[in-house]
N, C-alpha and C positions, 0 to 999 in steps of 0.2 A: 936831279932825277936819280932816284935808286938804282944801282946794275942789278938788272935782272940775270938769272940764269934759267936760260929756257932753252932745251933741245927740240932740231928744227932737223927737218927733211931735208936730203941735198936740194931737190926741188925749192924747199921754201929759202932757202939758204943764198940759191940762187940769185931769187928772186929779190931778197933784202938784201943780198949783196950787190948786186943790179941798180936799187932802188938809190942804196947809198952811194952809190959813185958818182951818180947822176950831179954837175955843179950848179950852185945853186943859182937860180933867175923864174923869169915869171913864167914860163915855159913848163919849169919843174913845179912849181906851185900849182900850177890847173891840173899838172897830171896828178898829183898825193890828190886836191880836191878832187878830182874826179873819179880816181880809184878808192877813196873811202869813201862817196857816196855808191859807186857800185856795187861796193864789200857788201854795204849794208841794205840796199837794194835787194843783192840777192840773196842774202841770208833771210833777208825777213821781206818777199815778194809781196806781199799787201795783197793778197790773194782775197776773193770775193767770200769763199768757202771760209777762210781760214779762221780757225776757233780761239780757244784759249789755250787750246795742247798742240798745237801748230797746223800745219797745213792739211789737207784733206788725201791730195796724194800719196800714193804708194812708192812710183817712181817717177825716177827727174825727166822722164820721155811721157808721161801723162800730158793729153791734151789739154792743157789751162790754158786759154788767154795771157795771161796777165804772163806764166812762164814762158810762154810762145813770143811773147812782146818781147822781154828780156831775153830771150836763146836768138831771137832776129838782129835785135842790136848789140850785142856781141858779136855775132857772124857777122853786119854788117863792119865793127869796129875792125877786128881781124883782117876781115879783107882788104880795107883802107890801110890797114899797115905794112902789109904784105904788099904792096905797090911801089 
């Protein structure tokens, strides 16, 4: 793989520094699978409306289903971790 140079947020920096210390087992594996299906999830909700120039809302608190689906299980995730 190529060394990229890419400036990151303390936030994102964080969070890949976070990501990378994690050692590796099948624990760590469900978590990358399941945080790059949510990445892509939520980037591209599969919205009913949703066009060829993206989604139909204005903002991320607009009433959709489909984001209301994804904002519930998020909060439900959150909360489960937070225990």
């Amino acid at each position: 793989m190529d060394d990229l140079s890419v400036k990151l947020t303390p936030e994102e920096w964080h969070l890949i520094s976070g990501l990378r210390d994690i050692p590796p087992s099948p624990l760590r594996d469900l978590m990358h699978e399941m945080m790059t299906a949510l990445v892509e999830y939520v980037r591209e909700p599969k919205c009913a409306e949703m066009q060829a120039d993206g989604v139909p809302c204005s903002s991320p608190t607009a009433d959709c289903e489909q984001c209301e689906k994804v904002r519930q299980l998020l909060t439900n995730l959150r909360h489960g971790v937070s225990q």
